[in-house]
BABAMAR-929280 format. One record per residue (C-alpha): x negated, y, z negated. Coordinates in steps of 0.1 Angstrom, whole numbers, plus 5000, padded with zeros to 4 digits. Layout:
# residues N
XYZ;...
This chain:
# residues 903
225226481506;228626381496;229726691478;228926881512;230526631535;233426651514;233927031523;234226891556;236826671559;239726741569;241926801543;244527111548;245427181508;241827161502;241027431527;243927661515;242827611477;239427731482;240328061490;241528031455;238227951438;236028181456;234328411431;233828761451;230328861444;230029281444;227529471460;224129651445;222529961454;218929931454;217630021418;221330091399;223729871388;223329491384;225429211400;225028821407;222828701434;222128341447;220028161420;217027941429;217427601410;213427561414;212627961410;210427851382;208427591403;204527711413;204027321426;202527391461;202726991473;200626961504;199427301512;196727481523;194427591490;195827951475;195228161444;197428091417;197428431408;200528591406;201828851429;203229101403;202129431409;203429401447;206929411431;209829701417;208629771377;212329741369;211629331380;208629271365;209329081341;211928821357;209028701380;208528321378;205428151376;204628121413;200828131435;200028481446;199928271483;200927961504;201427841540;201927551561;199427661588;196227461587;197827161570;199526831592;203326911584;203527231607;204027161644;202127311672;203627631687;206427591712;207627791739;211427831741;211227991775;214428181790;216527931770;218328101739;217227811719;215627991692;217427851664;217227481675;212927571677;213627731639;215727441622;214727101642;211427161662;209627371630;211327311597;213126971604;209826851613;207826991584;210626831556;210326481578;206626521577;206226581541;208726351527;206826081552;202926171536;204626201496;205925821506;202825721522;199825921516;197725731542;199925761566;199125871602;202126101611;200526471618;202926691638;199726961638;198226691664;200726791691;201426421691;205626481700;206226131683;205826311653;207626641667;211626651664;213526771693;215527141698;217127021729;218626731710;220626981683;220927221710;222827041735;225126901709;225227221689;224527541710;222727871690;223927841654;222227741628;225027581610;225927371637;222127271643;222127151605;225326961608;224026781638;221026691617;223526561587;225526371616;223626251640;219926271629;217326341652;214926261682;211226311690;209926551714;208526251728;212426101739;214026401740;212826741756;213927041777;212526961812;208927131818;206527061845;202926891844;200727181841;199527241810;200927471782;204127471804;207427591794;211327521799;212727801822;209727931830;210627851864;214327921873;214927541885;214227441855;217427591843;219527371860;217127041858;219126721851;216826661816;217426981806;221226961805;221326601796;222726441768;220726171748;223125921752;221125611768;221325281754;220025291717;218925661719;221725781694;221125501675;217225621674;217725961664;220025851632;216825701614;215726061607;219026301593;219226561565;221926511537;221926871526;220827231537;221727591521;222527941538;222628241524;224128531541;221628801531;223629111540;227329001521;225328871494;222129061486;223829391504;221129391523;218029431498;215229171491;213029341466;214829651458;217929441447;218429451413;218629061415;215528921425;216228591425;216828541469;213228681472;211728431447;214128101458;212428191494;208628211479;209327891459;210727681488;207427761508;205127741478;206927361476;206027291510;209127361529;210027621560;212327881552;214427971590;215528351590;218128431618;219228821628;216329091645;216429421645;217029551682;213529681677;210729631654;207729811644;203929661641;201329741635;197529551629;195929411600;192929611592;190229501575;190229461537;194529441541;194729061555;195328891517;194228531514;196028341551;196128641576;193628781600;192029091606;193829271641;196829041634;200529101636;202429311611;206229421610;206629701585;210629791595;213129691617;215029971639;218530021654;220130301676;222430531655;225130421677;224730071676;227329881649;224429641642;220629641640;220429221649;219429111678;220228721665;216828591669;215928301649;212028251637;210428001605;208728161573;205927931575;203828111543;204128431526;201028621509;201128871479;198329051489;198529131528;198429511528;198829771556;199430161558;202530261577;204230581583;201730701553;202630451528;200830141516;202729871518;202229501503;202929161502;204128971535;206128661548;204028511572;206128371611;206128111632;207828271665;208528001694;206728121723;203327931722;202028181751;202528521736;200428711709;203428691688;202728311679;201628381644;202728731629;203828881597;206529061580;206529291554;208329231522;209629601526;210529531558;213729291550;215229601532;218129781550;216930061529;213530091520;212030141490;210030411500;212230701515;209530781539;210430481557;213930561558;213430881578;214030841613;210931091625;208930811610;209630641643;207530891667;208430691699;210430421711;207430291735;203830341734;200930221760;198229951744;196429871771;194329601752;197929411748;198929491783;202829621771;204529871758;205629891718;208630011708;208430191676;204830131674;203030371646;200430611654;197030421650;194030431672;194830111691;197530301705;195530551720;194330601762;191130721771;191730951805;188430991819;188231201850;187331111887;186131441897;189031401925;192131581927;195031491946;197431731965;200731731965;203431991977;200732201978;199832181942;196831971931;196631781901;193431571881;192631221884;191430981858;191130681849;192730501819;191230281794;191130141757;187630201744;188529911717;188229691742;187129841767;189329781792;190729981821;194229971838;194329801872;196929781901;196829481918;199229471944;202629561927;201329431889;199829611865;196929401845;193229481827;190029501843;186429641843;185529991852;185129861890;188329741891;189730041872;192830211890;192630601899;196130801883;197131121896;198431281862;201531491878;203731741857;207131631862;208032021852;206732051889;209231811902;212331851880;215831941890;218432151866;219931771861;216731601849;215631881825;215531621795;212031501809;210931841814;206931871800;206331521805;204031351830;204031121860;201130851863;200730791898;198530521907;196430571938;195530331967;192130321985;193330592007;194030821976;197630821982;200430711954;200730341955;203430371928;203930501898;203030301859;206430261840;207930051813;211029731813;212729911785;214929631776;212629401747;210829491714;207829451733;208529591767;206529531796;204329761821;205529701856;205329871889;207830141900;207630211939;209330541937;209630801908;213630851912;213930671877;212230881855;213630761818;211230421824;207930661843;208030941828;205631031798;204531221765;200931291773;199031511748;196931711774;193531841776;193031981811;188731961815;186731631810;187431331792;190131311761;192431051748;195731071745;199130881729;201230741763;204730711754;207730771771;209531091767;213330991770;214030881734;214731141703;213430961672;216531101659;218730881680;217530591655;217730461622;216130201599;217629791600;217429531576;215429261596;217628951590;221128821579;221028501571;218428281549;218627901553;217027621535;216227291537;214327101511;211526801520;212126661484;215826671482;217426671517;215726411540;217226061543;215025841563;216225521577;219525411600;223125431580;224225131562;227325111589;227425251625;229925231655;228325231689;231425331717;230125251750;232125511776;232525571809;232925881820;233326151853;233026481832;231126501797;233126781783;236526661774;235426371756;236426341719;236026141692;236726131653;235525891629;238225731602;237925511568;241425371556;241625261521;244024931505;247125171501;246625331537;244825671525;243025811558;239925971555;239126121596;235526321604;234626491637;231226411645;229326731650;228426651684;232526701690;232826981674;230727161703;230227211742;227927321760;229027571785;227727861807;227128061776;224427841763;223027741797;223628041821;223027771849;225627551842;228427671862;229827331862;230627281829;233527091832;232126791854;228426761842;228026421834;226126251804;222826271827;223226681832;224426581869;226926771888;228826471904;232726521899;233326231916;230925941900;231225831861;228725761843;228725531808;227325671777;226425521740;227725681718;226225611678;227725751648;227025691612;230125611589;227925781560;229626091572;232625921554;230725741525;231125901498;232725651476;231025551443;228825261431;232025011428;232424991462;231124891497;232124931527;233724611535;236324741512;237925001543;238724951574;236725201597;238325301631;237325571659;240125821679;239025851715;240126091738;239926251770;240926261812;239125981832;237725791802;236925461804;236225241767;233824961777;232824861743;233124971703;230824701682;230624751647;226724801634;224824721602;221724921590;219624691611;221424711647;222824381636;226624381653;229324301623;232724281648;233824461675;237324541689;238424321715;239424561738;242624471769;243424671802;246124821781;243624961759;240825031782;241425341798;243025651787;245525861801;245126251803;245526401771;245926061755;244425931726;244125611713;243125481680;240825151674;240224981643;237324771626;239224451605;235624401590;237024221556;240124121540;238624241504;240124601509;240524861477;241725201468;239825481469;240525791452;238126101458;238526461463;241726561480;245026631478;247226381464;250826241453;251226021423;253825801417;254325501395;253325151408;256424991396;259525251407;257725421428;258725761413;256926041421;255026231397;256126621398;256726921380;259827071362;260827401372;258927571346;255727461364;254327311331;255827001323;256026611343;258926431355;260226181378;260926251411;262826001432;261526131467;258526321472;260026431508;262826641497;263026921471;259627111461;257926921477;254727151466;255427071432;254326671443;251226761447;247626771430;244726831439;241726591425;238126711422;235426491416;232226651394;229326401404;227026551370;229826421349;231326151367;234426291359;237426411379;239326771373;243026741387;244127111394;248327181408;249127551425;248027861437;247627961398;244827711397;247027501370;244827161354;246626841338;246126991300;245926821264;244227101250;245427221216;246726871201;244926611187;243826351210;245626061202;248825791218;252026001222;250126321226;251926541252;250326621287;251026961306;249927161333;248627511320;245927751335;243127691312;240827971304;238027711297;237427351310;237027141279;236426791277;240026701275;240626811307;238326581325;239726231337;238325911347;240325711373;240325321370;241025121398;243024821390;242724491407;245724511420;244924861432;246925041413;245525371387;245425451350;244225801348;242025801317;240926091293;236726111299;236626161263;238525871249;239025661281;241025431262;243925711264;245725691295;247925941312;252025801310;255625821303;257025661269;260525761277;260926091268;258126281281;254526241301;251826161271;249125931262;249125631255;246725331250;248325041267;246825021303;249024741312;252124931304;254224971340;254625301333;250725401326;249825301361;250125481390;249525441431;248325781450;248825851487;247126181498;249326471504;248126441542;249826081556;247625851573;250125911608;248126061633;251126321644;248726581658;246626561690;244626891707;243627041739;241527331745;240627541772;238527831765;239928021739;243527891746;244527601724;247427361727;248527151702;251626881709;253026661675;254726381673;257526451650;258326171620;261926031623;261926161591;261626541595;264026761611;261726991636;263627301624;261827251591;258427241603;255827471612;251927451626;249227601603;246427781615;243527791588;240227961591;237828071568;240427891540;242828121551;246228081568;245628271596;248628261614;252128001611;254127871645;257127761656;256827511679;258727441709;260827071705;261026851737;263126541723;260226381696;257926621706;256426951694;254227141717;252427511702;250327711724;247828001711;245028181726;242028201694;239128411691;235728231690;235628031653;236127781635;239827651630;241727351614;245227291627;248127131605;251427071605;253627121578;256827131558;257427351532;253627441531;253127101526;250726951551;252226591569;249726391594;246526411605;244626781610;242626851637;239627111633;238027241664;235427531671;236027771695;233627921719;
């Protein structure tokens, strides 16, 4: 977990370095050149820990010849249905909370689950029960994290998370009831509530993840799964489920095809009749095929074979969708069907798609996309009446799905499926007959009128054209005709069955889509902590409005070295976006209420292990540990200092002074839990400087060799600073200088006292390279060789070597990270529009600083700022992202930074 949590904090030199290190990783057209790919560290695995029983046969022949022989050692078959780690269905109703269901409500709880029964196999914990003790919560990472998936997992890393049974969208009493499904329900208290009650935060920390991975399937695998020359994302997401794990997938195609499951096709885990996906399609128009929908790869089988467009497809991830209600529940997608481009080129042909919706009356909707089988066809069956109209007369039938036998019924303005009795009369009506100039598009289809007891038209059948699945409703009139009007293949006398599909699309109009974009992993055996962090603060606030309340979380070491983290509950509001009721978003309280006038007191719970990420040596009664509050109308009642156990280790006394903050103001508040305080060096960016003279260590002009600087504030500055990297597998630390990606070098010499030290861009890291730092007593540094750590790094005089007298003054060094522990910057957003006001250092001359706007690990964009007496104020209106904010002389970051994320 620390190696990811260090990516997060909020260093500035780290983010602008790792553009630097990036490796871009080229493209690969299906089936011709070779490139790198994301590896799977467990490809090799065919352990299938808690699943349902499945052939170990190996799924070979359903893959490329060109791969064959790079296929691990994996079961032809596995899935999580059927066992006790995979949740009931849910229903996400009108709520885009799709992702939250995909990451917290299915694969959070499945990784919990199995971790829980490999540390206790007689435990009782069994999600599959519907029990919601044992089900984790999407409104919990949604509220705090909106739609993505990356900020649902850092919530998880952050702040853990609740049971269904504490924490829920709100849904009524009756049974198999869903959130939205009534449109109060959108604006219910519980619904838009945060879990903030007394001890609820506190709760939901016992449960967190310290790692996840994503892999964006499109900039990475261009797009292909199986006809990629590297195989290696296809097998990393058949191993993690064959391990026991969920895989969540996040993109859609605006429309997908499907077909059934036939008979002799359905593998080893699917059904006869079920769900099958064999391609994903787009409008030619459309810049992209997704339609961000986020579902779980809950199993996957080798064998699962269908025909599609005339070609047999086979093997198939199998899907856990979140609405509990609908058909789509359980379904499965094709292997094929992840490919932007297929490998057959069949499939890549858009007259593959014969129509964009088809009738089923045995499903009761319309298909887009939906292949010609025989589910899809009508039976018309005649009346023996005709009906008149305009003086032409036209037949009647009836229409049903001899499958099921089942016959299309009106019922006041809703179409649904009845018996012969109940079957509804259709006058089938050439809308050739009725057509203007203007409307000649629908020209040779049809009109199905549906006829009331007194034989006139009631209304006419039509389709909601707006879903992959669209729905059969009522049209009173027939002025719309793109959503009435029909392909009917024709036979004038007796009974005959027939395709139904709308006539307004041109297959040509579309083209094959990738089905997702983004992969994402989480790991039972490797990424779930279980059990409250060693050290917690608990800020009791008061409150009118919710949404301008911020915190960040801060560790400061012996020689003042400030480490700050933004919770990921702060790094997000909910707004209108998210919940299309919440019109208020700027005075709902903690409860969800819309009260502008009354406050309301929250607990707030975080876990310092967000900032723990020091080694064995240490504990942390050896920082001090403080918490930034800000916001308008905020009210501190209480910070307490927590142990693992709830146990309360000091609090901050708290006067009038300090109690409530002003607007815009933010006040800092620190923990004195111990006088035993130490350094701490880890990843950063840092100055050295020696512990007697206090001399900065720097560079000479020719960027290779040390010297002495007296004043690491004037000159090149740049040329002060390192960055330190720490490699966990080694324990050893890699201390790099400059945008050519220099390391502290010995390479070439013999290692030995007096040898000399330089800075040169290595075209290897050997083990000379890699340092140890010792952390004296006194708190002072001897940076060490790894490979004879009785060498330290030093000045004998005449120039920086090693030497092998640690108690030598000038072997030992202090460090102070390139970013000062002043807090200089503080940040207000509105919208998109951010503004930023610094306190300027008496120190720095405004003139000669700017504000740095980083995203991605990019500079994005450098201000001048506008200088009020000690005060810098920078305004800037941002596109939705993420964004850290620093201020800076000479490209040298001073102060705290400040990231935010924006819409």
């Amino acid at each position: 977990m620390a190696k990811y949590l260090m990516k997060r904090l909020l260093s500035f030199s780290l983010a602008l370095l790792m553009l630097l290190s990036c490796l871009v990783l080229a493209g690969c057209q299906p089936k011709q050149s070779t490139t790198d790919a994301p590896s799977s560290s467990d490809a090799a695995s065919s352990q299938s820990t808690a699943l349902s029983p499945s052939p170990s046969v190996s799924g070979k022949e359903s893959l490329p010849e060109s791969s064959k022989e790079e296929i691990p050692d994996l079961p032809s078959s596995a899935t999580l249905v059927g066992t006790k780690h995979l949740p009931i269905p849910d229903h996400q109703g009108s709520i885009g909370s799709c992702t939250a269901e995909g990451v917290a409500y299915t694969q959070f709880t499945v990784a919990v689950s199995q971790f829980i029964h490999a540390t206790d196999p007689d435990t009782d914990w069994d999600p599959s029960s519907g029990d919601n003790k044992y089900i984790f919560s999407p409104k919990f990472t949604y509220n705090y994290a909106g739609p993505s998936t990356e900020n649902a997992y850092t919530v998880l890393l952050d702040h853990g998370c609740l049971p269904m049974s504490i924490s829920s969208f709100y849904k009524s009493t009756r049974p198999a009831s869903q959130p939205y499904q009534n449109p109060s329900y959108l604006g219910h208290d519980q619904t838009r509530s945060w879990d903030v009650s007394k001890g609820l935060m506190e709760k939901a920390l016992k449960y967190r993840l310290t790692g996840f991975e994503e892999t964006d399937f499109t900039a990475t695998q261009s797009g292909q799964l199986t006809t990629k020359c590297d195989l290696s994302l296809f097998y990393k997401v058949k191993d993690a489920l064959a391990r026991g794990n969920s895989v969540t997938i996040c993109g859609w195609p605006v429309y997908m095809h499907y077909t059934k499951i036939a008979e002799g096709g359905q593998g080893s885990i699917a059904q006869v009749g079920e769900s099958v996906a064999w391609t994903g399609m787009t409008t030619i128009d459309r810049e992209t095929g997704s339609g961000n929908h986020c579902v779980s790869i809950v199993g996957y089988d080798d064998e699962i074979t269908v025909t599609a467009g005339g070609v047999e497809l086979k093997g198939a991830f199998q899907i856990r969708d979140s609405y509990a209600n609908d058909s789509r529940d359980i379904y499965y997608i094709m292997y094929d069907a992840f490919n932007l481009v297929s490998e057959h080129a069949e499939l890549n042909d858009p007259n593959t798609y014969l129509s964009t919706a088809a009738l089923t009356i045995p499903e009761m909707k319309f298909q887009y996309g939906y292949f010609a089988t025989q589910r899809q066809t009508v039976t018309f069956t005649p009346t023996g009446a005709l009906f008149s109209l305009s003086g032409k007369e036209y037949p009647v039938y009836t229409l049903s799905d001899a499958s099921s036998n089942a016959y299309l019924t009106l019922r006041g303005t809703s179409f649904g499926r009845g018996g012969q009795k109940d079957a509804t009369s259709f006058a089938l009506i050439s809308f050739d007959d009725l057509a203007s100039a203007q409307q000649s598009d629908y020209k040779g289809g049809y009109l199905l009128a549906a006829l009331d007891e007194n034989s006139k038209i009631a209304g006419y059948l039509g389709a909601e054209v707006n879903t992959n699945n669209a729905s059969i409703r009522f049209y009173k009139d027939s002025d719309d005709p793109k959503n009435i009007c029909f392909d009917v293949d024709y036979k004038k006398e007796g009974t005959f069955t027939s395709r139904v599909s709308l006539t307004k699309e041109n297959p040509s109009g579309y083209k094959r889509t990738g089905t997702v974009y983004r992969f994402s992993f989480i790991y039972w055996d490797e990424d779930i902590e279980i059990g409250t962090p060693d050290l917690m603060v608990e800020a009791e606030i008061s409150a009118v409005g919710r949404e301008n309340l911020y915190m960040t979380l801060s560790r400061t070491d012996k020689n003042g070295t400030v480490a700050e983290y933004v919770p990921a509950s702060m790094n997000v509001r909910i707004n209108k976006a998210f919940l299309p009721e919440l019109d208020f978003a700027d005075t709902v309280s903690f409860s969800g209420k819309n009260d502008p006038t009354r406050a309301e007191t929250g607990y707030f719970t975080f876990g310092y292990h967000t900032l723990q990420d020091y080694g064995e040596d240490y504990d942390y009664t050896n920082f001090l540990w403080g918490i930034n509050i800000r916001g308008t109308g905020i009210t501190v009642k209480a910070l307490r200092l927590l142990d693992k156990n709830g146990k309360e280790l000091c609090a901050v006394k708290i006067d009038e002074a300090n109690r409530t903050l002003k607007a815009k103001e933010t006040k800092h508040y620190e923990f004195q839990l111990s006088n035993n305080l130490k350094t701490y060096l880890g990843a950063g960016s840092y100055t050295f400087y020696n512990a007697g003279t206090k001399k900065t260590l720097s560079l000479q002009s020719n960027n290779m060799l040390f010297e002495w600087r007296k004043d690491s504030n004037k000159g090149s500055v740049d040329r002060s600073v390192f960055r330190v990297e720490y490699d966990k597998a080694s324990d050893s630390y890699l201390l790099r200088h400059g945008t050519k990606d220099y390391v502290f070098d010995i390479a070439g010499e013999k290692l030995a006292a007096g040898t000399t030290v330089k800075m040169n861009a290595p075209s290897a890291l050997r083990d000379t390279q890699q340092w140890s730092i010792v952390v004296n007593d006194d708190g002072s540094l001897c940076i060490a060789s790894k490979k004879d750590p009785s060498l330290v790094l030093g000045y004998n005089g005449k120039e920086f070597c090693l030497g092998s007298d640690k108690n030598d003054p000038n072997f030992r060094f202090n460090a102070q990270m390139a970013t000062e522990s002043t807090r200089i910057l503080d940040l207000t957003l509105e919208k998109t529009k951010v503004s930023i006001t610094a306190a300027i250092p008496k120190e720095y001359d405004p003139k000669d600083l700017t504000l740095h706007i980083v995203k991605d690990g990019t500079v994005l964009e450098t201000l001048k700022g506008t200088t009020q007496e000690t005060v810098m104020t920078f305004e800037k209106d941002l596109e939705k992202g993420d964004y850290l904010f620093c201020l800076c002389k000479d490209g040298v970051a001073i102060g705290n930074q400040i990231a935010v994320r924006i819409g």
